[in-house]
SETOR-13117 format. One record per atom (N, C-alpha, C): x, y, z. Coordinates in steps of 0.05 Angstrom, whole numbers, plus 5000, padded with zeros to 4 digits. Example, Ala and Ser with C-alpha at 12.3 -4.5 7.8 and 13.67 -1.06 7.14 Angstrom:
<rs>
526448865156
524649105156
526449345156
525749555142
527349795143
525850015157
</rs>
This chain:
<rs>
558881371677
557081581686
556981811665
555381861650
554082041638
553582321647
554982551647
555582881658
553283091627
551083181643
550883381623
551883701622
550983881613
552184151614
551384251639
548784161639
547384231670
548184181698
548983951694
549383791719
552983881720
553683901696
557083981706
556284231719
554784431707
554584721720
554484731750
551984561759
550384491782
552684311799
553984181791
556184001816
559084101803
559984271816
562884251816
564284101821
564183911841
566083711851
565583461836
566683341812
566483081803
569282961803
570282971838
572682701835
572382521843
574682381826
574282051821
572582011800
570482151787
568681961774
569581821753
568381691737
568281541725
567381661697
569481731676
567581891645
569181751630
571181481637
571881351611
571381381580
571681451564
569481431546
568581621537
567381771557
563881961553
564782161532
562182231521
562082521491
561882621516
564482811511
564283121535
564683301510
563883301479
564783511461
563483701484
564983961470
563584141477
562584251509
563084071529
561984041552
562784351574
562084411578
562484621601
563684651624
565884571626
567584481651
568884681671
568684891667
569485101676
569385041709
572285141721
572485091744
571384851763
571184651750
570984381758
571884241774
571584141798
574183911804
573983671792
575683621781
576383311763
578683161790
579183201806
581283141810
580982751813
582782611798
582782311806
580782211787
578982411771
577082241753
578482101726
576981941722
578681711695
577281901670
578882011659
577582121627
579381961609
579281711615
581881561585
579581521566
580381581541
579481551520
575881761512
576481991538
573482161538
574482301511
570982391497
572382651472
571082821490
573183031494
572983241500
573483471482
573083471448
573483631434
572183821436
573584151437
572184401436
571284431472
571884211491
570384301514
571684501530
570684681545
572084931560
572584851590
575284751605
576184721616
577584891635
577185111629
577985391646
578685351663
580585351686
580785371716
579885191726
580584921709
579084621725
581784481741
580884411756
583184151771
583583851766
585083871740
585183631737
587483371752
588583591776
590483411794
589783091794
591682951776
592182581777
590082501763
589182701746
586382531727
587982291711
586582121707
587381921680
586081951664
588182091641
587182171611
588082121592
589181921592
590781711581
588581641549
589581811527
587881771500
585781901489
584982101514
582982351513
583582571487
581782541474
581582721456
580382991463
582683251465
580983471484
582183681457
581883661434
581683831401
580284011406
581884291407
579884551408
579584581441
579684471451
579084511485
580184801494
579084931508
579585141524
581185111546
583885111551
584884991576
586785181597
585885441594
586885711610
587385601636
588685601653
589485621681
588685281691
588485111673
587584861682
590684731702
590684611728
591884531744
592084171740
594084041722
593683781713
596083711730
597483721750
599483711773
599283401761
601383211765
600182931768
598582761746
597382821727
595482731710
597282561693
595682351686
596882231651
595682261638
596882391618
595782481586
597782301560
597782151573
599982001556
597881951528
598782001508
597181951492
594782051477
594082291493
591982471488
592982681468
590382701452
591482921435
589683161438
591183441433
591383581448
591883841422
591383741400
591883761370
589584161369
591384391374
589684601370
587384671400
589084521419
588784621449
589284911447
586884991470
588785311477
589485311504
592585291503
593385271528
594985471541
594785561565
596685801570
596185811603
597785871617
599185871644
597285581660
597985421644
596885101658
598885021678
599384841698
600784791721
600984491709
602984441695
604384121693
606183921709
606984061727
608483911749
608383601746
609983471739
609883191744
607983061725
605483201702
604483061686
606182831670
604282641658
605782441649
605182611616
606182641594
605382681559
606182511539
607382301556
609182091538
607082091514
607882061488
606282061466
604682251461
603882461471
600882591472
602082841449
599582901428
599682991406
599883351416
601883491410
602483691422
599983961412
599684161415
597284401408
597284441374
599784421369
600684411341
599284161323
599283971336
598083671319
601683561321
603783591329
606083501320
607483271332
604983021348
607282911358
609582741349
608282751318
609982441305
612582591292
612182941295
615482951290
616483141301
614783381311
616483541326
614183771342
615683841366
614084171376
614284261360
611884421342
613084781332
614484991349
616785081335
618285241342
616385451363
613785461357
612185701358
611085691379
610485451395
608785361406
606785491427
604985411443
605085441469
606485361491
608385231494
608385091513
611685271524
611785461509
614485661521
614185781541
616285781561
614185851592
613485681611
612385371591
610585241616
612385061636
610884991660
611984891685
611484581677
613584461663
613784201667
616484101689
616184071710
617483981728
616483681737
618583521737
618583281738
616483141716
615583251701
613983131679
615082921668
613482701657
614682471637
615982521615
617182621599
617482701572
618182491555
618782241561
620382031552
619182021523
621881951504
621282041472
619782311467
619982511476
618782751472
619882841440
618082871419
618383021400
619583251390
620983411406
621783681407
623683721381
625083711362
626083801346
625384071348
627984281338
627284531334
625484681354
625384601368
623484721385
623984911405
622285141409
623285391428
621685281448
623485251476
623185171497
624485311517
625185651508
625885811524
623185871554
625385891566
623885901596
622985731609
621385491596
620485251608
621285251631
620785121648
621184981672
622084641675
623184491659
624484241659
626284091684
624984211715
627084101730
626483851733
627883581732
627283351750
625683211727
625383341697
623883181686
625182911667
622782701661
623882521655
623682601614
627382611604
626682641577
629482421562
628582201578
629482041563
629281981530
630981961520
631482021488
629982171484
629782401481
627982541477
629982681443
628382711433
628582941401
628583131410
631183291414
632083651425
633183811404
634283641373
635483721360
635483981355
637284211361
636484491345
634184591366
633884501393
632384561405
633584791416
631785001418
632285301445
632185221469
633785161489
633385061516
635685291528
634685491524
637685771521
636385891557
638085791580
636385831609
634785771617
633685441606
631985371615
633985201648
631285151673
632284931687
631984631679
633784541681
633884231673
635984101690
635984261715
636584141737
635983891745
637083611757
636583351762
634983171733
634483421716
632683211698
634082971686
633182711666
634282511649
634182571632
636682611624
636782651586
638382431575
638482221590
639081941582
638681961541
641481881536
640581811511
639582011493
638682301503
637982481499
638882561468
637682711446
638282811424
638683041418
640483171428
642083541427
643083591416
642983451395
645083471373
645483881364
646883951370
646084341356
644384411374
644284331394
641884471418
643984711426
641384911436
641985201450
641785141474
644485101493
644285081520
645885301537
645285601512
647485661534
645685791558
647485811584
646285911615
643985701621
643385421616
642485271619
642185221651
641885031667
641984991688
640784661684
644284521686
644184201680
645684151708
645184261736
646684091750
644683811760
647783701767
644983401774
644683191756
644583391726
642883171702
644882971693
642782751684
643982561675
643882661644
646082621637
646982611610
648082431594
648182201615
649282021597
648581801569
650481821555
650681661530
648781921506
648182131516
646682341495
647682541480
646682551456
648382731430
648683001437
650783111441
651183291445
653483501414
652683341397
655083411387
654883721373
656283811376
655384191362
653184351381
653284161405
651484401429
652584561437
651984741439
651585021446
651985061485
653284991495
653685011532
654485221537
654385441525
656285701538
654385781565
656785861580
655385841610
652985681623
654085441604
651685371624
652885181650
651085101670
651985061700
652284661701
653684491691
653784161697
655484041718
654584261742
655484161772
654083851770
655883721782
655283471789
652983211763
653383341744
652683231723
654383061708
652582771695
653182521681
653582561652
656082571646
656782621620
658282371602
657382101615
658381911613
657981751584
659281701564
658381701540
657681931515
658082091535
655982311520
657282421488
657282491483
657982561447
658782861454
660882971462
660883231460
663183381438
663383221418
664683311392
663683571385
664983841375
664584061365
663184231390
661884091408
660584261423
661884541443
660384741449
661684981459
661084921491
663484891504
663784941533
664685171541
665085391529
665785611539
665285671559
666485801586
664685881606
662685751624
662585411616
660185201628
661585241656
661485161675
661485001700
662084771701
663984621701
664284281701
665084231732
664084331752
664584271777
663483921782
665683711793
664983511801
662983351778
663683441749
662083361730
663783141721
661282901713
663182651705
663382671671
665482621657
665182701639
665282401613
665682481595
664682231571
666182031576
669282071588
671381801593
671281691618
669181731638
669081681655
670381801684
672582081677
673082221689
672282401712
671582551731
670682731747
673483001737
670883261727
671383441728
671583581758
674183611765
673483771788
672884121797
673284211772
672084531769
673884651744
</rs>
């Protein structure tokens, strides 16, 4: 189905549809409902997305370069794979998005977040992150509860109070990560580099530390309540 500037203006509600594909350069989307529509593989380069709902879109390869994406609500969506290369993005609602692969605002997915980024602040809760690119990356404030960051690249990452409550850091790469005042209860940690991290105060109630690499790392002040630790142990406080 074929959307012009007009007809996006004129029908707000396009969920479910069908834009596989479609040239949306440029397109006008402003306050839209997308919710459930398939945009895999739409170009959406430069289009203004303002205050759209993209709750559970599939966007799986969407090229949205330059896009306008202020207050956009993608709760649910897969963007796995979409690039996203000089997005402007800022107080978007990520909850549970999937990004596996997807080329970060920077262009950086093949090696890392910029330190600089946008995405400091944002609400990824329960999000996919699996293999997430993050090296070096300032990821102060985020919101990471429950998300999935299986092996994820953290190296030298800022995660200095972020929540990362229940999340997977399976395998995880922290190598020199900033965790201190972190909030890891819950998380799985097992078999992930931790070596020369940074944990001062941070909270690994009931957290999987099974394998984990924690050579040189700073526990000062952490919390190891009922935390299992690399020998298979339970910390009991």
């Amino acid at each position: 189905m074929s959307v012009s500037n007009e007809q996006a203006k004129e029908r707000r509600d396009l969920r479910g549809v069908d834009l596989r594909g479609e040239d949306l350069v440029r397109m006008d989307l402003r306050r839209v409902d997308l919710r459930g529509a398939d945009l895999r593989d739409a170009r959406l380069h430069g289009a203004s997305l303002i205050g759209a709902d993209l709750r559970d879109a599939r966007m799986n390869g969407a090229i949205l370069r330059s896009a306008r994406m202020k207050d956009v609500d993608v709760r649910g969506a897969d963007l796995s794979g979409a690039d996203l290369t000089n997005a402007r993005v800022s107080r978007d609602d990520l909850t549970g998005a999937n990004l596996s692969g997807a080329t970060m605002p920077d262009g950086s997915a093949a090696d890392s977040v910029n330190r600089d980024d946008e995405w400091v602040g944002r609400d990824l809760r329960g999000a996919d992150l699996y293999l997430l690119p993050a090296a070096r990356a300032d990821l102060t404030d985020a919101d990471l509860t429950g998300a999935n960051l299986i092996r994820a690249d953290l190296r030298r990452a800022n995660l200095s109070g972020v929540p990362l409550s229940g999340a997977n850091l399976t395998a995880a790469n922290l190598r020199r990560a900033n965790l201190t005042g972190a909030d890891l209860t819950g998380a799985d940690l097992s078999g992930a580099n931790l070596r020369g991290a940074n944990l001062r105060d941070a909270d690994l109630t009931g957290a999987n530390l099974t394998d984990a690499n924690l050579k040189y790392s700073d526990v000062t002040s952490a919390t190891l309540r009922n935390t299992k630790m690399p020998d298979g142990t339970i910390r009991s406080g």
